[in-house]
Structures are given as structure tokens and as C-alpha cells.
N, C-alpha and C positions, 0 to 999 in steps of 0.2 A: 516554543521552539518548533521548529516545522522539521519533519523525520519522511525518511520515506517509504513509503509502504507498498511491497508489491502487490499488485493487484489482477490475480488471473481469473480470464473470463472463457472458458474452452480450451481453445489452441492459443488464444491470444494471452499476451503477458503485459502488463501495463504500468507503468511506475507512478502511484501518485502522491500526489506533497499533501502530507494532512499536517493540520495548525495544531498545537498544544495537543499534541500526539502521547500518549506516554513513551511509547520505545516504537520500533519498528515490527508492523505486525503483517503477516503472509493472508492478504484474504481473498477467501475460495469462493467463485459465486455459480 
């Protein structure tokens, strides 16, 4: 299943699709 996972890099916020995902996870980089 493809979930989507927010993905913040700074000020910038990004939404990206990861494949066999287990749930929706916030990652912080």
C-alpha cells in the first residue's frame, strides 16, 4: 500500500508516497 508521509526539511514541508509503508509517519530531517 502506498501511504503518505510528511516530510519536513527546514521551512520546507513535503508530502511523499512511500510503498509498503506501514502507517503514516512525520519525518524530521
Amino acid at each position: 500500500a502506498v501511504h503518505k508521509v510528511l516530510l519536513k526539511h527546514g521551512k520546507d514541508c513535503k508530502v511523499v508516497l512511500i510503498k509498503n509503508a506501514p502507517e503514516v509517519v512525520p519525518v524530521f530531517k
